[in-house]
Steps between C-alpha positions, in 0.01 A plus 500: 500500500880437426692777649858383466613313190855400663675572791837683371803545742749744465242692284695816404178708472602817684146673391215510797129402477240774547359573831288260766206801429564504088484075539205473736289738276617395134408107631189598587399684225635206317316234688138684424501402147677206483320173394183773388260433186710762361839398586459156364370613197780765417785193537257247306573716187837443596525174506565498866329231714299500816782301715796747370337806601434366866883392505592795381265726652413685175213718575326844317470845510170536333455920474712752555568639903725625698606357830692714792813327719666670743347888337614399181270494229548178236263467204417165398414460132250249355670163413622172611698506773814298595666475841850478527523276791843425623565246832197681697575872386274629207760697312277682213183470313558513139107581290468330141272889442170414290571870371789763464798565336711257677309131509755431846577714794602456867260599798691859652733379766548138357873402466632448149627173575432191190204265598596105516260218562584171481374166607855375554633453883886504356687789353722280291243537201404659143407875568292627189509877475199679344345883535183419592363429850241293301707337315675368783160394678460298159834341512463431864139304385611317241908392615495644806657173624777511218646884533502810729324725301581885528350835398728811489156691408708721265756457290701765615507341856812341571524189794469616856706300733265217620490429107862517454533237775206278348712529168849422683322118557312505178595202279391664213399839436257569174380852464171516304420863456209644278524460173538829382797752391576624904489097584737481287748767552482429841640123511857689437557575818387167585747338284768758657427398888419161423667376248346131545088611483373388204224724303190334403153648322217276552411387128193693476357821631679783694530343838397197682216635581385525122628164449295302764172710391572368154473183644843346444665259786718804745627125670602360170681776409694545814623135514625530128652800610727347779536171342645753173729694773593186690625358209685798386306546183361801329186623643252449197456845312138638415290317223591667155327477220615322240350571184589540061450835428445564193484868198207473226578811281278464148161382444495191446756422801211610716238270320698239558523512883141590521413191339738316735374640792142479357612123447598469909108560597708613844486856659733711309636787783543853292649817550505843350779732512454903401617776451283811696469835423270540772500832657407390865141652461317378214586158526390450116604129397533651159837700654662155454703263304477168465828383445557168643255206521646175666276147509571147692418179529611182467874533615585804297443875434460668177577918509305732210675806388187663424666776319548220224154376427139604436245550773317244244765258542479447853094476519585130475530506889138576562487091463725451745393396872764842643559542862627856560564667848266820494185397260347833485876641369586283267156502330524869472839491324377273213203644471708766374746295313169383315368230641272381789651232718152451681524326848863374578573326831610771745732401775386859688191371493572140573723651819160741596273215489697236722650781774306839449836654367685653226869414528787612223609221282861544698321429844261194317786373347714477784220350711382256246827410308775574733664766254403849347532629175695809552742302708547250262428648100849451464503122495266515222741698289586321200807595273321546185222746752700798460266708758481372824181651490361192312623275761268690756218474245544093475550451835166683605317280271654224631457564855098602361472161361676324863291692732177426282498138560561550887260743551206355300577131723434710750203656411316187378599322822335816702177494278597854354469411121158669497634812691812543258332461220227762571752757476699341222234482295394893572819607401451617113232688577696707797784520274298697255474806736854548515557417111198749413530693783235772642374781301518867607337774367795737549416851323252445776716462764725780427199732525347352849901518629538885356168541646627351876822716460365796414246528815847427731619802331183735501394397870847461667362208735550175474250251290176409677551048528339426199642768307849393631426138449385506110793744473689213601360257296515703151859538603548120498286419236729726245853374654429171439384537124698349247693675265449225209133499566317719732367268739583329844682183499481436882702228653239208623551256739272216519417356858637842601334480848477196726144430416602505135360824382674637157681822609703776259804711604637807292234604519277279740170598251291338767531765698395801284222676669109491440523900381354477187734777393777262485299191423406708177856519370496081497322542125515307194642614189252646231334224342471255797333473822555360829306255662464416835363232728560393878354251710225584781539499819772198405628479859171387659394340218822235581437543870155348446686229275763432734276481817211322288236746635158446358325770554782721386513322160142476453496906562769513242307310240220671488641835432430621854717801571652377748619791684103603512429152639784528779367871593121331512646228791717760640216727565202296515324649182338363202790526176252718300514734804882546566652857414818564329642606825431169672579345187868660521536401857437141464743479205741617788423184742475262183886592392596530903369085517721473247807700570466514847331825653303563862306751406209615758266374225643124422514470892127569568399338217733198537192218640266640217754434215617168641134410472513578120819372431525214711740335288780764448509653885519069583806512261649855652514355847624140378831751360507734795521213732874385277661804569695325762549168341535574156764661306387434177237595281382227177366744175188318351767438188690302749801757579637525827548846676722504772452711848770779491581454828608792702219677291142585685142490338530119469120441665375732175736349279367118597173590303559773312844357301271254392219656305714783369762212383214328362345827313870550364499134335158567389650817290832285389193231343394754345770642321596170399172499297544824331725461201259212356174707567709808307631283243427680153444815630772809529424592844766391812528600853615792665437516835390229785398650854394244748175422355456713181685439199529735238557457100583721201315409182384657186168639472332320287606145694422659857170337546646179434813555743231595744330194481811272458602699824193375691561140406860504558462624871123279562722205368800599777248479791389183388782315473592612844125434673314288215203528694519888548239728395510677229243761538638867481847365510647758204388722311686647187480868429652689235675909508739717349746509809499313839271779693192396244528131580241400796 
C-alpha cells in the first residue's frame, strides 16, 4: 500500500496527525474490509481497479457502527472509505456515504488536511486539483505517472501547508473542480492566490469521476490538458451545441417541417413547454397550457408557438419517430392538446433500463453530453426567438435527440432492447390513468367523512384504527379531486420501485386500504361499470417459471388450488381434507418461500416441501449461496438490479428481486396488450395495483371489456413465460365500485 506519495522538505504544514490510539484503531478497522467481496465491488462501479485500491489502500465501511478511541465515541457511516495516508501517519478517513445528506464526510478526529496521491517520485510536476477523494484515486489510475493529483474534499477547503509546498514546485497547477455553480464560484479565489492555475472542466459529466464511468480516456484528457497549458493555449471550453434554430408560426409552416423531418426517417428529439395552473394537489394535466412545442433533427430545431395553430395542425407529428425526455408526460399533454402520440422513445426509461435510475435531464445531460440545458439555453437564443424561453425548449429537444442515440448504443450492446421496449410499449395504456384519471363517488364520501367527524365529536375519543384510517383516506381521496373534472389524476411513475413495479404519488392509490367503506367511493359514473381482473397467485406462478419447477407448474395447470395443495404437504393430509385454517396457514409459508419468512411452520415443514418442489428450493439455495459473491441480480427481461450496498436483506433479495421483478414485467406485457384488445370500445383504465387492473366502461360494452381484459393480461404472462400455464390465471369480474369487484 503506498503511504507516501513524495517526500516534501521544508513542508510548512504546521497542522498535527491524530493520535498513535485514533491511527492504530481507524487502520484496523480499515484493514478488515479491505480487498472484501464487498469492497471490490463498491469501487468496480467506480471504475476503480483491483491494483489501485491495494496501492491506495481504499477499503469499506459496509453498515453503519460506531467505534470508541481513547473514551471517545466516533460513528462510522456506511460507505467507501479513503485513507489519507501521509509519509507513515494516517491523517483522516474521508467516507464516499452510500446514504445521507452529505455524499462525503471525514471520520471524527481526522485532520482536514487535502488528500494527494501520486505515482511521481519528484515534486517538480503537474498537480491536478479536484474535490473528490475518488476522483483523485481515478486520476492517480489513469495518469498517475503524469500529475500529482489532489482532493481538497470540499470546495470551501483552502490548501493546508504540505499542499502549499507541493504547489510552490508544481510546474503547472490546473484546478478541475465539479462542474457545478459552487465549482465555479469557487475557482475565484483560486485565480486570486494563484494567479497562474489554470481552470479546466472535464468535457463531459460533473467530475472525473462521471467522466471515466462514461467511459471516456481520464489519460487522454490529462495529456491534452498539459500539452494545452504547456503551450500556453486556451484550455478547450465544454462541447456546445451548435445547432439552426428555427420559429414555425402558421399552418402550413408546421406542415412543412413535419414533412422534412418525416423525410429524415431519423429520431426527431421533442419538447413541450406549458403553462400550469396546477394547484399543488390535484395534479390535473388539464390545469395546463401547452404553449411551446420544439422538434430536432438533422442539424436544426424548429420552435411551435402553439398559441398560433390548431391542435389539428400539429397531429401531423404522430408520424414522426419523437424522442421526448419523460414519455408518460408528454403523452399526457397531447392527449389533451388532441392527439395521441402513442409510444415515443423515453430517455427516463432508456436511463431506468441500462442503470436502475431516474436522473433529471440536467444531470443526463451533463453526464452524457458534457453540458446542461439550463446552463446553456442561452446559446440557443436566436435574435429573431424573442423569448429565451424557446431557446430552452430547442435545446431540450436537441439534447433528447443527442442522448437518444447514446443511450439506445448502449442498450443494444447490453442486450436490453427487449427490456426497454416492454415498458415503452406499455406506456399508452398507463398514460390513460392519469389522462382519465380515477373516479370517486364523492356525495358519498362527504357522508362517510361527516359520518367519521361526527363520532370524534359525540364520543370525545379518538377514532378506533380503521375508523381513523378510512377517515384518512376519504380525506385524500377529496383533496386530490380535480376541479375541471371530479376525478384523480395521480402522478405515475413507471419502474417506480427497483423491481419495476408501477407506483403513484399524490395520492399513492396503491395504498388505499381493503375497507370496503372507502373502496366503495372508487365508483363509476352512472351509466358505466368497472371491471376488474388480477392475476393469481402471480408471484409463485413466476417463481415456478423462473426456477422451472415441475411439479409446481403441473399443480398450476390443472387448476389445483395451490395454497390447498401446499397445506396437504405441509400437514400430511389428503387436499380434499385440508380446512380453511390450514389452508390460511400454508398460504403464509408459500408467500414466506417467496419473500423470505422463518416461520415455525416453513421450518418444520422445510424437508417435506423440498420433496414437492424439488426444483424451486434447488433454485432458492443456488441464490442464497450468491449473497456473498454477487451483487447483482439479472430480471428474466434481462435488466440488471444492482446490490444497494450498505443496505441489508440482500440473501432475501437474491431470490425474491427476481420473481417479483419478473411478475412486474409480466404486468408491463400486459398493459402493452390492452389498448388493441379495447380498441372500439369506450372503456379505459383507471387503476393498476400490482396484479389487478381495473377499467371504466359503459354498461352495455362491460362484458366485452371483461373479456378483452382476460386476454390482454393471459397474453402478458405469455409473452413473459410462453410456456406458462394458463389455468386460473385471471378472472374478469364486473361491479358498480371497487368493493364489488372480486
Amino acid at each position: 500500500m503506498q503511504r507516501s506519495p513524495v517526500s516534501i522538505s521544508g513542508d510548512q504544514n504546521k497542522k498535527s496527525p491524530p493520535s498513535t490510539e485514533w491511527q492504530r484503531v481507524l487502520s484496523k478497522r480499515l484493514e478488515t474490509y479491505a480487498g472484501s467481496p464487498t469492497c471490490m465491488e463498491a469501487y468496480r462501479r467506480r471504475g476503480i481497479r483491483e491494483k489501485t485500491i491495494q496501492e491506495l489502500g481504499l477499503s469499506i465501511f459496509p453498515k453503519r457502527s460506531t467505534i470508541t478511541v481513547e473514551n471517545t465515541k466516533i460513528r462510522l457511516p456506511a460507505g467507501l472509505a479513503v485513507p489519507n495516508w501521509r509519509v507513515n501517519d494516517l491523517w483522516g478517513v474521508i467516507v464516499r456515504q452510500f446514504s445521507g445528506k452529505t455524499p462525503h464526510c471525514n471520520i471524527k478526529g481526522s485532520a482536514r488536511v487535502s488528500y494527494h496521491v501520486t505515482r511521481l517520485e519528484r515534486v517538480e510536476a503537474p498537480v491536478v486539483i479536484v474535490e473528490s477523494a475518488l476522483d483523485a484515486a481515478v486520476l492517480y489510475q489513469e495518469a498517475g505517472d503524469l500529475i500529482h493529483a489532489v482532493a481538497l474534499c470540499s470546495v470551501t477547503i483552502k490548501p493546508d501547508g504540505y499542499l502549499k509546498t507541493l504547489l510552490g514546485y508544481a510546474t503547472q497547477v490546473i484546478v478541475c473542480l465539479d462542474y457545478d455553480a459552487a465549482g465555479k464560484e469557487a475557482y475565484g479565489w483560486w485565480r486570486e492566490y494563484y494567479p497562474d492555475s489554470v481552470q479546466a472542466f472535464t468535457p463531459f459529466g460533473k467530475d472525473v469521476g462521471e467522466y471515466h464511468l462514461a467511459g471516456h480516456s481520464v489519460r487522454g484528457w490529462i495529456k491534452d490538458l498539459l500539452d494545452n497549458v504547456s503551450r500556453g493555449e486556451r484550455v478547450p471550453a465544454r462541447p456546445k451545441p451548435e445547432h439552426q434554430v428555427y420559429l414555425a408560426s402558421d399552418p402550413d409552416n408546421l406542415q412543412a417541417v413535419i414533412e422534412h423531418f418525416h423525410g429524415l426517417g431519423s429520431p426527431v428529439g421533442a419538447a413541450l413547454k406549458t403553462d400550469s395552473t396546477d394547484d399543488g394537489a390535484t395534479h390535473d394535466p388539464r390545469g395546463a397550457k401547452a404553449r411551446l412545442l420544439a422538434l430536432s433533427a438533422g442539424g436544426c430545431s424548429v420552435v411551435v408557438d402553439l398559441e398560433k395553430v390548431s391542435s389539428s395542425t400539429i397531429e401531423g407529428i404522430q408520424r414522426l419517430p419523437l424522442v421526448v425526455y419523460d414519455g408518460l408526460e408528454f403523452s399526457e399533454t397531447c392527449r389533451f392538446l388532441g392527439f395521441n402520440p402513442g409510444a415515443v422513445d423515453c430517455l427516463t426509461s432508456q436511463f431506468s433500463t441500462i442503470s436502475g435510475e431516474k436522473w433529471g435531464l440536467e444531470k443526463l445531460s451533463q453526464f452524457r453530453l458534457g453540458y446542461g440545458p439550463s446552463l446553456h439555453h442561452a446559446d440557443f437564443e436566436q435574435p429573431h426567438m424573442g423569448e429565451s424561453e424557446k431557446g430552452a425548449a430547442a435545446l431540450e429537444a436537441y439534447t433528447c435527440e443527442e442522448i437518444h442515440a447514446l443511450q439506445m448504443e448502449k442498450i443494444n450492446r447490453m442486450n436490453l432492447g427487449g427490456a426497454y421496449r416492454l415498458t415503452l410499449e406499455a406506456m399508452p395504456a398507463i398514460s390513460d390513468i392519469r389522462v382519465h384519471g380515477l373516479p370517486v363517488d364523492v356525495p358519498k364520501a362527504e357522508a362517510l367523512a361527516e359520518e367519521l367527524h361526527k363520532r370524534v365529536e359525540v364520543s370525545k375519543e379518538p377514532l378506533p384504527q380503521d375508523d381513523s384510517e378510512a377517515l384518512r383516506w376519504v380525506s385524500r381521496l377529496l383533496e386530490h379531486r380535480s376541479p375541471h373534472t371530479g376525478r384523480i389524476h395521480p402522478r405515475v411513475n413507471v419502474n417506480g420501485t427497483v423491481t419495476g413495479r408501477i407506483t403513484f404519488q399524490e395520492p399513492n392509490l396503491q395504498g388505499i386500504p381493503r375497507d370496503h367503506r372507502v373502496r366503495e367511493l372508487i365508483a363509476a359514473p352512472e351509466g358505466y361499470v368497472l371491471v376488474g381482473a388480477d392475476y393469481g397467485q402471480i408471484d409463485l406462478r413466476v417463481a415456478a417459471q423462473v426456477a422451472q419447477d415441475e411439479a409446481l407448474n403441473n399443480a398450476f395447470d390443472k387448476g389445483v388450488d395451490i395454497h390447498a395443495y401446499t397445506a396437504a404437504v405441509v400437514f400430511g393430509t389428503d387436499i380434499d381434507t385440508v380446512t380453511p385454517e390450514q389452508r390460511d396457514q400454508a398460504k403464509g409459508a408459500n408467500y414466506e418461500i417467496v419473500y423470505g419468512g422463518e416461520s415455525k411452520l416453513l421450518k418444520q415443514a422445510q424437508s417435506r416441501l423440498k420433496r414437492a418442489f424439488p426444483a424451486l428450493f434447488a433454485w432458492l439455495e443456488n441464490q442464497k449461496s450468491k449473497v456473498h459473491t454477487a451483487f447483482s441480480i439479472k430480471t428474466p427481461a434481462g435488466r440488471t438490479i444492482h446490490r444497494e450496498l450498505g443496505a441489508g436483506g440482500w440473501v432475501n433479495k437474491l431470490y425474491n428481486y427476481p420473481i417479483q421483478a419478473g411478475s412486474a414485467e409480466v404486468m408491463l406485457a400486459a398493459l402493452a396488450k390492452l389498448p388493441q384488445h379495447l380498441s372500439g370500445l369506450e372503456a379505459f383504465l383507471v387503476h393498476c395495483i400490482h396484479d389487478k387492473l381495473i377499467l371504466e366502461v359503459t354498461q352495455e360494452q362491460a362484458d366485452q371489456a371483461r373479456v378483452a381484459l382476460e386476454k390482454a393480461m393471459t397474453e402478458g404472462f405469455l409473452d413473459r413465460f410462453p410456456d406458462g400455464p394458463t389455468t386460473g390465471l385471471v378472472e374478469a369480474t364486473t361491479g358498480a365500485n371497487w368493493a364489488d369487484l372480486k
